[in-house]
N, C-alpha and C positions, 0 to 999 in steps of 0.2 A: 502420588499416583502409583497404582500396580504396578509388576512388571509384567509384562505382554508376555504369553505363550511362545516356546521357541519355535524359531522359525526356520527355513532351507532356504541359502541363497543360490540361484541356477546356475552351472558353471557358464555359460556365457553371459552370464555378468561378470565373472571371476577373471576371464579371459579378457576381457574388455579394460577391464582398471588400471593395469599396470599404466598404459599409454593414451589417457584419461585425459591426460595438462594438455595434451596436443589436440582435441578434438573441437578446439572451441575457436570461433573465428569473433574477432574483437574488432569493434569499430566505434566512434565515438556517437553519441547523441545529442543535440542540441537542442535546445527548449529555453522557455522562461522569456521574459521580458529582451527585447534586441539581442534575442539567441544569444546573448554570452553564457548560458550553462549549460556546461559540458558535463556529460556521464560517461563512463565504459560500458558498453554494454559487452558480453560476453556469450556469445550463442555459443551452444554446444550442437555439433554436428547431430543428423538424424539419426543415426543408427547409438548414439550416447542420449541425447534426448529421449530416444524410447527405451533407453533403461531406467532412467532418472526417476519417468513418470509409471514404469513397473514399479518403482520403490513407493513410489507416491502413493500410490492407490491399493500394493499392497500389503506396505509395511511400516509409510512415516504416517499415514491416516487414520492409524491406531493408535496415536500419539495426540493427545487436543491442545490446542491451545488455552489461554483460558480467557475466562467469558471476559476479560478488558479488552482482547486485542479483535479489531474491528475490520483490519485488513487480511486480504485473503484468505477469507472465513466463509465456507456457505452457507448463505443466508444473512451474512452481514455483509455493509458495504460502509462507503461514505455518509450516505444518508442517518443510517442506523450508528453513524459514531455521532453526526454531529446532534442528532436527536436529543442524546444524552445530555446537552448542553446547552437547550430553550429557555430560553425566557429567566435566565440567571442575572443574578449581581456582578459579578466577574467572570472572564474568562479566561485561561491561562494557555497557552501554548508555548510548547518548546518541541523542537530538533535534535536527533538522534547526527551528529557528524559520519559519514562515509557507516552506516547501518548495517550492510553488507561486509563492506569488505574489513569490517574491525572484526568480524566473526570467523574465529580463527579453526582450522581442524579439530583440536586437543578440543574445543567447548562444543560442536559437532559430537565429536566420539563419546563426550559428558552425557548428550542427549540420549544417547542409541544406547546407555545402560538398559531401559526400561523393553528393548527388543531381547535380551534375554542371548546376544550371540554372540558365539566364541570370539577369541579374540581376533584371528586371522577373518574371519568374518567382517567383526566391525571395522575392518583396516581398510577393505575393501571396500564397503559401503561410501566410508569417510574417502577413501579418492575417487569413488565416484560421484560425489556431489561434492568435490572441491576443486578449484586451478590455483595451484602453487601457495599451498596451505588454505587457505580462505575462499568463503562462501561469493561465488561469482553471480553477478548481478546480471540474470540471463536464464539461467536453470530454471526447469520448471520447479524443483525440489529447493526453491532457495528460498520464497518467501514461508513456505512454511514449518523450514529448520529456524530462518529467525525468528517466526514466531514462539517456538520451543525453546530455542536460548533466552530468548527474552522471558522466558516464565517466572522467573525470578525475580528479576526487575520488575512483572508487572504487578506481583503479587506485593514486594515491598512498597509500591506507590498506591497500589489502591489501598495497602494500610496505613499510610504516611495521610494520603487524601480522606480516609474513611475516620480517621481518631480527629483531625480537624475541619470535617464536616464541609467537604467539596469532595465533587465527585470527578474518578478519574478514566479517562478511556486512551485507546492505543489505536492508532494506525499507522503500519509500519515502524515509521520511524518519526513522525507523529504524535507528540505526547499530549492529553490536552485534559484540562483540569477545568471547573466550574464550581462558583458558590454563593450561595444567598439568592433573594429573588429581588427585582428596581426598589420596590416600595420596604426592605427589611431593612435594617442598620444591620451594619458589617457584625458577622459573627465568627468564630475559629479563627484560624492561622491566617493572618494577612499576606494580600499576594508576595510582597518582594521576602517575606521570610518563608513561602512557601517554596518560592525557585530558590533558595539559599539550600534549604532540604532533599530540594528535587536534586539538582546538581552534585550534593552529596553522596544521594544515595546513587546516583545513573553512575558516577565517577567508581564508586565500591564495586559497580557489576560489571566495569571494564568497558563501560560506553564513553565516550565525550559529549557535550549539549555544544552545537553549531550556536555561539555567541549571537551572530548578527540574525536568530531565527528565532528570538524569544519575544514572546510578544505578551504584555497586560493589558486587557480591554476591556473598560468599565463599562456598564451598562448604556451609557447617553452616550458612547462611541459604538461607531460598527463593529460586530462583533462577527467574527470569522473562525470554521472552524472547519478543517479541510480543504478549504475554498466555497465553502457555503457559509451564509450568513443566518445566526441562532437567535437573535436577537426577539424577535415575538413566534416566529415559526423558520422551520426550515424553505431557505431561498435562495432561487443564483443570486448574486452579487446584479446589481442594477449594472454594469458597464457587461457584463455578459448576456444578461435580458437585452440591453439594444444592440447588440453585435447580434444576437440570436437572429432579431425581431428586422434587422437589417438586409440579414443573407437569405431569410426566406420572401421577404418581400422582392428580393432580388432575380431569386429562383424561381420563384411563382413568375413575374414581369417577363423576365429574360432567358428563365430555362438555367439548367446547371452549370452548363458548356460555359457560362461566362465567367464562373468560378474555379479559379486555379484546384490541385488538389488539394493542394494543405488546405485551403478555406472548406472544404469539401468535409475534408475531415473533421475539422475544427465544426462545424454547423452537426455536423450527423451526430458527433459528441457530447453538442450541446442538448440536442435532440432528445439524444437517449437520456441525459440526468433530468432533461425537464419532465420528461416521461415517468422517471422512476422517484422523483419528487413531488410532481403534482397529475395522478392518471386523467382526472378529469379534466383537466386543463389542455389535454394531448387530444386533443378534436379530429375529426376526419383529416379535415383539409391538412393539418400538419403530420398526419401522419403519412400520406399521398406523397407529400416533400417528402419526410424522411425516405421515402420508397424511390423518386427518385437522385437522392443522394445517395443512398445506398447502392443503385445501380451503373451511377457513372461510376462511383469506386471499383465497386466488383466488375466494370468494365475495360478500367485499366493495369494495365503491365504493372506499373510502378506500386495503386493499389494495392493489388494482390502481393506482390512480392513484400509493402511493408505490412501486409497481416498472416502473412505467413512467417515472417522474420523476427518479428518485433516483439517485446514484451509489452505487453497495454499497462499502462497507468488511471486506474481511475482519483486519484485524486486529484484535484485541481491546485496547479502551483499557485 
């Protein structure tokens, strides 16, 4: 990559960095199956938040990611990762351990060579998108510094994938590998000496693979890739089709009111991927629900306050 045109950073940003580690309020997140997973989230105060995303739009956006990573990209999503991985022989997936916070200052400041600024410069840059060395999971500027740290990593797996003939994509922290089509005998690098290489090369770039997050899925087992299933086209997962199919028959019947807000949100969620998976499929009548789900949300305190707080996840655990 070039290196970007120099740049002037405003002295209220300058003013702003020294006491950067203190602006962020930390609380935990729970998710996943009988909420045992826990995350830090890490919010940076509004008047830090709106520096983060000056840098975002007018100085780390001149920086690309590359065309493997599928997260926090616009114009890519979920969809357009697992697409990459229809109607295959195998599927591979592995986990990036703590993604964020293994990303440390010194590989940050690696990045912001390609901005072309002095060194007192990049000092500052780098404490304003870090708390206490490392990239916090919170910042609007975090997923796509990882994206850019990861450039390395993605560019040695899609050659690791590309010489043995599977193809590789990224989301996040999300790895996920595909090859051959049902009806071929196996060709190139077989799956378990393909994670033997993966592992190798993630371990060279200073990441770990989350052991209990690997998964090989042969073609006659479900195949999953983000939390959509590749297996002849892209699809929810059937136990999320009847949960969908469950809450709107609910809604329609009984009206929203009878739906807590997490289910609330969990249905408008589902909504939008079903929407953004299948348009046709997204009928009048469900989209009238989505309207109002969307407005008991935007109706409550607690609503508003987790979409103005929160960092959205779109992939599906």
């Amino acid at each position: 990559m070039s290196t970007i045109t120099s740049f002037t950073l405003p002295t209220s940003l300058r003013a702003l960095a020294p006491g950067a580690d203190k602006r962020y309020h930390v609380y935990p997140l729970v998710s996943g199956k009988n909420k045992k997973k826990k995350r830090w989230i890490e919010a940076p105060d509004s008047e830090l938040k709106a520096a983060q995303r000056w840098l975002l739009d007018n100085w780390l956006y001149h920086l690309a990611a590359t065309g493997f990573a599928h997260g926090f990209v616009p114009g890519r999503s979920i969809l357009t990762n697992a697409a990459e991985h229809v109607g295959r022989r195998w599927v591979v997936t592995a986990d990036i351990r703590d993604f964020f916070p293994s990303i440390t200052a010194g590989r940050i400041a690696t990045c912001l060579d390609q901005l072309d600024l002095d060194e007192a410069d990049r000092s500052t840059v780098v404490q304003l998108v870090t708390r206490r060395g490392r990239l916090p999971q919170g910042a609007p500027t975090s997923p796509h510094l990882a994206n850019l740290v990861a450039r390395t990593l993605d560019l040695r797996l899609s050659g690791l994938a590309r010489q043995h003939d599977w193809t590789y994509t990224r989301y996040a922290d999300d790895l996920t590998f595909s090859a051959g089509s049902p009806t071929s005998p196996d060709t190139g690098m077989p799956p378990h000496e393909l994670l033997w290489a993966i592992e190798r090369i993630v371990s060279d770039e200073d990441f770990q693979l989350a052991a209990d997050k690997t998964h090989v899925m042969p073609h006659h087992q479900r195949q999953t890739v983000t939390g959509l299933v590749v297996n002849q086209r892209v699809a929810l997962p059937k136990p999320r089709r009847r949960t969908l199919r469950a809450m709107l028959h609910r809604l329609e019947t009984s009206g929203p009111e009878t739906l807590d807000l997490r289910q609330l949100q969990v249905a408008q969620g589902h909504l939008a991927l079903s929407k953004l998976i299948d348009p046709d499929g997204y009928d009048l009548a469900c989209r009238h629900l989505g309207e109002l789900i969307r407005n008991s949300v935007a109706g409550s305190a607690l609503g508003t306050a987790v979409d103005s707080g929160s960092t959205a996840t779109t992939k599906l655990d």
